[in-house]
C-alpha positions as CSV (number, residue, x, y, z in Angstrom):
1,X,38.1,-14.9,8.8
2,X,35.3,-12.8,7.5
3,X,34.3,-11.7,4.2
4,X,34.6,-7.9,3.2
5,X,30.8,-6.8,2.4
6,X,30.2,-5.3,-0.8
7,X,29.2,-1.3,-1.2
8,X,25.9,-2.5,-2.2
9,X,22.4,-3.3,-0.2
10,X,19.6,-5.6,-1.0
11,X,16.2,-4.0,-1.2
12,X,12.7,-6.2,-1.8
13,X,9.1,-5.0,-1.8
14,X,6.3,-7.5,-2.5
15,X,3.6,-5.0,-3.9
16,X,2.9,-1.7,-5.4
17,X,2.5,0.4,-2.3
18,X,5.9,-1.3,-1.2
19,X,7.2,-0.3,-4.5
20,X,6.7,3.1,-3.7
21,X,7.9,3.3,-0.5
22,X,11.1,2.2,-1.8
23,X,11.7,4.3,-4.6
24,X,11.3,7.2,-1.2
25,X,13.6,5.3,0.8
26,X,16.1,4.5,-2.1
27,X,16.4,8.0,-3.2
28,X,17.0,9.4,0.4
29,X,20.0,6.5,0.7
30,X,21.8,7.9,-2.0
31,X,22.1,11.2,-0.6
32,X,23.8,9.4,2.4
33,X,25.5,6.9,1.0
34,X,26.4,8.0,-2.9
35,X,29.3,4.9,-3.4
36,X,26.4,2.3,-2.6
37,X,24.2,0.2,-4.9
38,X,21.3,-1.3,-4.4
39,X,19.6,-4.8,-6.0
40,X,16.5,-6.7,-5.2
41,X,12.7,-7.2,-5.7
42,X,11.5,-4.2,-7.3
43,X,8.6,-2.5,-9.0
44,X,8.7,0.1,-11.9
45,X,9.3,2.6,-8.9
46,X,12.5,1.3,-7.2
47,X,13.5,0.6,-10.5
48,X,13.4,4.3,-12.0
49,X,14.7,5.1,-8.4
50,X,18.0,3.3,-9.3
51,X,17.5,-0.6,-8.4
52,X,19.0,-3.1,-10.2
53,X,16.2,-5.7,-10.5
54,X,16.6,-9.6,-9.9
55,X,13.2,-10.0,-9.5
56,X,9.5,-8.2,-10.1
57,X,7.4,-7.8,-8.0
58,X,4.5,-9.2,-9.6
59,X,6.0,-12.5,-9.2
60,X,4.1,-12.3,-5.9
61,X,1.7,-10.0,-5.5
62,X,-1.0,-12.0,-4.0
63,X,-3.6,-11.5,-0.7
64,X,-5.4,-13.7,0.8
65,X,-4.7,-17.0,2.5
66,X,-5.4,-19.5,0.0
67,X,-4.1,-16.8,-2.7
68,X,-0.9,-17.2,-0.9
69,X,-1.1,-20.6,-0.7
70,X,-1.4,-21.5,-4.2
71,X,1.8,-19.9,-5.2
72,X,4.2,-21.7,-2.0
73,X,5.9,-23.4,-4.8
74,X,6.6,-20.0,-6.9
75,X,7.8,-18.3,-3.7
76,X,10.0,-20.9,-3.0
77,X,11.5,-20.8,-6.1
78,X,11.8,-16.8,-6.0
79,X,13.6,-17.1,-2.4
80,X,16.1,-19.6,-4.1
81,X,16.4,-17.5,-7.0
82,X,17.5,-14.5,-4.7
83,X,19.5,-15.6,-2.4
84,X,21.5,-16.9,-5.1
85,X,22.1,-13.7,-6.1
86,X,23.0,-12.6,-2.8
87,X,25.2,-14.8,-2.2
88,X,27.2,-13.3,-5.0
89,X,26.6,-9.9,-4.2
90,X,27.4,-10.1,-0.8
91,X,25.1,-6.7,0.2
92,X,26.3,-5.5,3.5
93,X,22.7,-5.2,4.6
94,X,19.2,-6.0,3.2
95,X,16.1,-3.7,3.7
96,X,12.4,-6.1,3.1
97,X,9.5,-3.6,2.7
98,X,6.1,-5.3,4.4
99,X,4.9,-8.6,2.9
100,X,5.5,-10.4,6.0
101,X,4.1,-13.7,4.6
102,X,7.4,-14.1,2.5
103,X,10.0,-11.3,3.9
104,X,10.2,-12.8,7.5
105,X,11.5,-16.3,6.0
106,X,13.8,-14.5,3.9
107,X,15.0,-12.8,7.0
108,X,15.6,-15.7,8.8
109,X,17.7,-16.5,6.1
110,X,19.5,-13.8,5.4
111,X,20.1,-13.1,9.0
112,X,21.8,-17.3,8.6
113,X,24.2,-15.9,6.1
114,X,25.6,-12.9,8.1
115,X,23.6,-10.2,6.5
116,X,21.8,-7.4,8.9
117,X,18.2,-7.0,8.2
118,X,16.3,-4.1,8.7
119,X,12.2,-4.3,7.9
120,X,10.8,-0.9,6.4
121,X,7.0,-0.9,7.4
122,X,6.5,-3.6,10.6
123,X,4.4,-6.4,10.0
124,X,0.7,-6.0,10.9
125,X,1.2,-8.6,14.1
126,X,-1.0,-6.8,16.0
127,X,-3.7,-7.8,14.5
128,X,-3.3,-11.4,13.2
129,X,0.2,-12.6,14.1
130,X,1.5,-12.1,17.7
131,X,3.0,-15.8,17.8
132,X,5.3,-14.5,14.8
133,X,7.0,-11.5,17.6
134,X,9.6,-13.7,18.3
135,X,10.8,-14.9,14.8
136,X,10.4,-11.2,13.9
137,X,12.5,-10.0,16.9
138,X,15.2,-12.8,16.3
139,X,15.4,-11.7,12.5
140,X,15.3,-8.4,12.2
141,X,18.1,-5.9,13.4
142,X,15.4,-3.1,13.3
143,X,11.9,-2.4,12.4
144,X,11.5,1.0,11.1
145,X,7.0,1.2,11.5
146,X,5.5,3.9,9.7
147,X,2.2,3.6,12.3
148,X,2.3,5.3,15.8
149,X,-0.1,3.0,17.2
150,X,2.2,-0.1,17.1
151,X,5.1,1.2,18.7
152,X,4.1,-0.3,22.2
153,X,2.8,-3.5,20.8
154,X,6.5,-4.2,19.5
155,X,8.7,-2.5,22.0
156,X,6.7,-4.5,25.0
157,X,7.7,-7.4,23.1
158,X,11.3,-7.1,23.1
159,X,11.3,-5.7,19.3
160,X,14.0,-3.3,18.4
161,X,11.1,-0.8,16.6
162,X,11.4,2.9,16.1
163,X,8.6,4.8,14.4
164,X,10.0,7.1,11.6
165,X,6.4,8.3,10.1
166,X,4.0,8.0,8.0
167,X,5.0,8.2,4.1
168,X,1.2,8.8,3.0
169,X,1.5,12.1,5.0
170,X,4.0,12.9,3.0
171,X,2.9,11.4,-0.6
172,X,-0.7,13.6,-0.1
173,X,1.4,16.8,1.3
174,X,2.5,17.2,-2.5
175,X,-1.0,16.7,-4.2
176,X,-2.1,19.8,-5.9
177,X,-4.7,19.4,-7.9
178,X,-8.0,20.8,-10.0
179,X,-10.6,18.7,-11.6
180,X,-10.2,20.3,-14.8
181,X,-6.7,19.0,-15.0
182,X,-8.3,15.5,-14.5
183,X,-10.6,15.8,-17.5
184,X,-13.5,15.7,-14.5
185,X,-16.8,18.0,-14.4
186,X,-17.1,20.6,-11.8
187,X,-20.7,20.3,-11.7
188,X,-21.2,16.5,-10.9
189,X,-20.6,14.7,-7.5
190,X,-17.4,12.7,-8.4
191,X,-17.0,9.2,-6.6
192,X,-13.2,7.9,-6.4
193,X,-13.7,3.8,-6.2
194,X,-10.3,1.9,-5.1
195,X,-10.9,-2.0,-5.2
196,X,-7.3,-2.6,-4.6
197,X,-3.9,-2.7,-6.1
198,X,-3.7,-6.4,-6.6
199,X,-5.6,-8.1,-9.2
200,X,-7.1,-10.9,-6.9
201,X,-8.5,-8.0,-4.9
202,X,-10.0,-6.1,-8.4
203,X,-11.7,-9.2,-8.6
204,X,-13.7,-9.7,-5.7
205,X,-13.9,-5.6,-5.0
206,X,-14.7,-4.0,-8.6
207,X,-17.8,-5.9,-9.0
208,X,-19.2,-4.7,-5.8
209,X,-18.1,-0.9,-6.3
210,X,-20.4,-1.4,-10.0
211,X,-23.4,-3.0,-8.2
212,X,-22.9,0.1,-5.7
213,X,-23.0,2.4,-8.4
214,X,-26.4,1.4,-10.0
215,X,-27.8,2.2,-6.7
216,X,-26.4,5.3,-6.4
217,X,-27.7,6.2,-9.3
218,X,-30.7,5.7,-9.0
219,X,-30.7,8.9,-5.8
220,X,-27.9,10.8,-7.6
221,X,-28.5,10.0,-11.2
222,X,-25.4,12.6,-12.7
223,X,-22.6,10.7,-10.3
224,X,-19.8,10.0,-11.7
225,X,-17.3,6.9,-10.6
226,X,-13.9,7.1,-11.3
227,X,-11.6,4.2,-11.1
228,X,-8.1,4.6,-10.6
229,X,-6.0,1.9,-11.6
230,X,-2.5,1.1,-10.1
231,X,0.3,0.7,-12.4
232,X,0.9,-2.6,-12.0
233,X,-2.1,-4.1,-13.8
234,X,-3.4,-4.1,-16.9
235,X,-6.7,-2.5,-17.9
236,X,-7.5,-4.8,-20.2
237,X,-7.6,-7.3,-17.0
238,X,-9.4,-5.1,-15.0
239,X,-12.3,-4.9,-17.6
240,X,-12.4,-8.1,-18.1
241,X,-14.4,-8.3,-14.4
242,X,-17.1,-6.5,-15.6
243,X,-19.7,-8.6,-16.6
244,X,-20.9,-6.1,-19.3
245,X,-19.4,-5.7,-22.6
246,X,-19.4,-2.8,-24.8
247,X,-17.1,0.2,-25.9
248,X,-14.4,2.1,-24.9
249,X,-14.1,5.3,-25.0
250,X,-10.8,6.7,-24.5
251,X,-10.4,10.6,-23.3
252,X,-7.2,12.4,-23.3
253,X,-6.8,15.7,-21.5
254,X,-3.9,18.4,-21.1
255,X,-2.6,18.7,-17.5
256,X,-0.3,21.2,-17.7
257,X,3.7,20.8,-17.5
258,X,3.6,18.5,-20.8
259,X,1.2,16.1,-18.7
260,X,-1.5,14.2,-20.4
261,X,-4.0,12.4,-18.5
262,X,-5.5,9.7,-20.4
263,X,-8.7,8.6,-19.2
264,X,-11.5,5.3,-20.1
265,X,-15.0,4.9,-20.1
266,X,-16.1,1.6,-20.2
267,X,-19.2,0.0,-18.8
268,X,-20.6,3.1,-16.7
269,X,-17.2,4.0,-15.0
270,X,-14.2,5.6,-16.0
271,X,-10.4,4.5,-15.7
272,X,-7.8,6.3,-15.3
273,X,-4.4,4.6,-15.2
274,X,-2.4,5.6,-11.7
275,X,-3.5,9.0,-10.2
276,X,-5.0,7.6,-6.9
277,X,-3.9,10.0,-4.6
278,X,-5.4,13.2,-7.5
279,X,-8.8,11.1,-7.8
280,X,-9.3,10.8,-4.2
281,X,-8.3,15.0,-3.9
282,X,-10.8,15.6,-6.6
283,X,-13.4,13.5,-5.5
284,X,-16.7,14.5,-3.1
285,X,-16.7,11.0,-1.5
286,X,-14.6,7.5,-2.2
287,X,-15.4,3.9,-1.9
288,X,-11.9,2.3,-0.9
289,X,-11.0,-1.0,-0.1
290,X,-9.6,-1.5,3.4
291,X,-5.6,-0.6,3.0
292,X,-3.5,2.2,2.6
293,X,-6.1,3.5,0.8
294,X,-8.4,4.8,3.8
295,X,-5.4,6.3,5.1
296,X,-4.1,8.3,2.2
297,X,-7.8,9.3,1.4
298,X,-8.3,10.8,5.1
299,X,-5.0,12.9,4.8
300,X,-6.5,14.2,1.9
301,X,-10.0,15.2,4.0
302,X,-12.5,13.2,1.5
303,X,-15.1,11.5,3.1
304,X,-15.2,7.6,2.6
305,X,-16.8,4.5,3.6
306,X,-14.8,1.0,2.9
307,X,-15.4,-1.9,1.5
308,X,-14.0,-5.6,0.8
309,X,-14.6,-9.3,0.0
310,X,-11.7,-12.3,-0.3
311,X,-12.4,-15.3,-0.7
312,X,-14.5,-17.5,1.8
313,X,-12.3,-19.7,2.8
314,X,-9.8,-16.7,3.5
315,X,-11.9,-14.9,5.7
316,X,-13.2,-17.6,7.8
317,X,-9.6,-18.0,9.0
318,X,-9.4,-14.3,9.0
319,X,-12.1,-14.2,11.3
320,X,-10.3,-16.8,13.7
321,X,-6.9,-15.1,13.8
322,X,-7.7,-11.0,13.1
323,X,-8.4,-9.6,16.7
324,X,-9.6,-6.3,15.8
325,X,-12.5,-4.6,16.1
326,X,-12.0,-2.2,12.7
327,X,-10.0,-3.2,9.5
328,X,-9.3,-0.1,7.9
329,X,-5.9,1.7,8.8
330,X,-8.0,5.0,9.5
331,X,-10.2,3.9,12.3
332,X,-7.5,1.8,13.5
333,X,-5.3,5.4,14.5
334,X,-8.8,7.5,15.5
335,X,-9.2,4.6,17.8
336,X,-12.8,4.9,17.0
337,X,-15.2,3.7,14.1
338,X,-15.3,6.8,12.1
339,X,-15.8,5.1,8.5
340,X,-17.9,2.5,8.0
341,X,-16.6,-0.9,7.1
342,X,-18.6,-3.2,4.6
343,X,-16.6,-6.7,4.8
344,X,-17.4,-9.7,3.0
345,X,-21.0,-10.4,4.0
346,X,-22.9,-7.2,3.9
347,X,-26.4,-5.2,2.7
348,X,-25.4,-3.4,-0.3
349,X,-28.6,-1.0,0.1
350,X,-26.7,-0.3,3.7
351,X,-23.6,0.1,2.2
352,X,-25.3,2.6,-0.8
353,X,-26.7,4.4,1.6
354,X,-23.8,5.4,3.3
355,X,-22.2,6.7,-0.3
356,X,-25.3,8.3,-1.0
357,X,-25.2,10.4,2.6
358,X,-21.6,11.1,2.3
359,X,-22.4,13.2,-0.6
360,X,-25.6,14.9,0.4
361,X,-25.5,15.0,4.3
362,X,-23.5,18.1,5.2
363,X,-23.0,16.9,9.1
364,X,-21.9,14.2,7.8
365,X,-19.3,14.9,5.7
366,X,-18.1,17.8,8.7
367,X,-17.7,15.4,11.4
368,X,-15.7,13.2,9.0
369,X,-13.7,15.9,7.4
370,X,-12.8,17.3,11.4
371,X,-11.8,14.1,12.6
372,X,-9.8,13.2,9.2
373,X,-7.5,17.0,10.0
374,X,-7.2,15.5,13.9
375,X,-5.1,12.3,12.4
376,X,-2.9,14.6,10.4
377,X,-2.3,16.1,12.8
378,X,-1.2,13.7,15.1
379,X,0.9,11.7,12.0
380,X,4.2,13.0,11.4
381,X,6.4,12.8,7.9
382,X,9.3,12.8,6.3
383,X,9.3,8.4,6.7
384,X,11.8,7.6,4.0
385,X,14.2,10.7,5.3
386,X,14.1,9.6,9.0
387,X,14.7,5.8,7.9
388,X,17.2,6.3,5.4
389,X,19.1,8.7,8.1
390,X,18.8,5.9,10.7
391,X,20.2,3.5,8.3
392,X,23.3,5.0,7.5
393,X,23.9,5.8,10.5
394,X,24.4,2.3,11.2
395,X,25.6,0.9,8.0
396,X,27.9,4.2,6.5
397,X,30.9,3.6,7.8
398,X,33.8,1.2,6.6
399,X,32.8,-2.6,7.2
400,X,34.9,-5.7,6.9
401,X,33.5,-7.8,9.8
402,X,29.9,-9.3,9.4
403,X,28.8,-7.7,13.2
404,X,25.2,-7.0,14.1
405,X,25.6,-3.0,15.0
């Protein structure tokens, strides 16, 4: 005899960028399925979007291999913690937003208690994890991927995958933006510098972009280098990796529509809390650390060059498992090297260099802008929409039965 399934769905992300992605997909659900609710690992996103919380996602928010290791124990606990809950819920199916590292053991369980799994962004196998195809393929009902490129990798491998787009077409699509309305000048070269959205990453990243600066200074002495920080950390963190202490200077400046944009100055560079996507817009050039990052900023045309460091230990296992040629997401869909990439061990007059001619060199900054317009166009949007009609599609109707399709 099977148990009736709840009108509700279980929904987990594992960091920021997850978080918004499933705020996007939550909010499309309900327009399709208005008498369901929704529960799980959330952000401040999903959570304004209508989730009903069990867990935050900063509880793990890590990258890196021995950054994940250190907190086994604490994931362990979380997965307990949760499928405690939905146990008692009884969802009638469960959407896990990337994070591979913990959402394809939750799967596995999930999938052992009757529930239908769908993964929202597919795991990045195709770089680091092809002997994880089949536990992904036994776990998942569906992979919705939000990259064209992967498609063949998973459906050659026997993994029910349909592409539904790419949500950071869509997130830049709304950007509208003038530099006044950020409080920056419109007579200086503005650098946007993203070290990450996790704080293990500000770590190793933010001290590099500030060593960067001082040398592109000393070519382009009225630069300015604005850092925009993700909502889930707090400044006074972020600071803290500065080696230099002195004053703040807090700026706040009218953006229209009862907006204020409230902006720091501490130790050369300037914070502004959130806003990556405006920053990047505003900016002549960014440094960004290899993510979602490189993608947004080429839909949004503004030349780049990318940088990052983990720990040592994490990248010489990196080195023995990633089997790609480029990192960032960008070059990864050109098929071609069009950013430079900076990783771990690296010149940092090479790397200042490259800032320095993405602001100055003209032909530079055309090829990149040309080839940037040829990915957007190839990308197509309207992710959360697509998914959320696939979904339910499958899951609307009445269900009493605990049935795979």
């Amino acid at each position: 005899m099977s148990v009736k399934k709840s009108e509700s769905y279980f929904i987990s992300a594992g960091e920021h960028s997850g978080d918004l992605l499933g705020a996007d997909l939550v909010l499309a659900l309900k327009e399709r399925l208005s008498r369901m609710t929704s529960f799980g690992i959330a952000g401040q996103a999903m959570i304004n979007a209508g989730v009903d919380p069990v867990a935050h996602i900063s509880d793990f928010s890590v990258m890196g291999i021995t950054e994940v290791a250190k907190k086994i124990p604490d994931l362990k606990l979380l997965e307990s913690r949760v499928l405690s809950w939905i146990e008692q819920a009884n969802p009638k199916f469960a959407i896990l937003i990337d994070s591979p590292a913990f959402h394809i053991r939750l799967a596995e369980q999930l999938k052992m208690r009757g529930i239908p799994v769908i993964q929202y962004v597919a795991p990045k196998l195709w770089a680091w994890g092809e002997s994880r195809v089949s536990r992904v393929r036994e776990a998942f009902e569906l992979v919705l991927g939000i990259l064209p490129f992967e498609e063949e990798f998973y459906k050659e491998r026997g993994v029910n995958y349909e592409y539904v787009g790419s949500p950071q077409k869509d997130r830049v699509d709304k950007v509208i933006i003038k530099r006044s309305a950020l409080g920056l000048p419109e007579n200086r070269p503005v650098i946007a510098c993203l070290p990450g959205s996790r704080m293990s990453e500000i770590q190793m990243n933010l001290p590099i972009i500030d060593s960067l600066r001082k040398m592109v200074l000393a070519k382009i002495p009225n630069a300015m280098f604005v850092v925009p920080v993700a909502l889930n950390l707090n400044l006074e963190d972020v600071f803290a990796v500065l080696t230099n202490r002195g004053d703040i200077k807090t700026t706040t400046v009218a953006a229209g529509n009862g907006v204020a944009v409230e902006s720091w100055d501490y130790d050369g560079l300037r914070f502004v809390k959130g806003m990556s996507l405006e920053i990047m817009a505003a900016a002549d050039a960014a440094i960004v650390a290899s993510g979602t990052a490189t993608l947004e900023c080429a839909l949004l045309g503004t030349p780049m060059t990318v940088i990052y460091r983990m720990s040592d230990f994490s990248y010489q296992i990196a080195k023995k498992v990633v089997k790609l040629q480029s990192v960032s997401l960008v070059n990864l869909i050109a098929g071609q090297k069009l950013v430079k990439e900076f990783i771990q061990d690296f010149s940092f007059e090479d790397a200042a260099n490259e800032v320095i001619s993405l602001v100055q060199d003209k032909e530079r900054r055309k090829f990149l802008t040309q080839n940037f317009e040829e990915i957007r166009d190839r990308l197509k949007g309207a992710a959360a929409e697509t998914a959320a009609q696939i979904i339910s599609k499958r899951f609307g109707g009445s269900r009493t039965s605990q049935t795979g399709h």
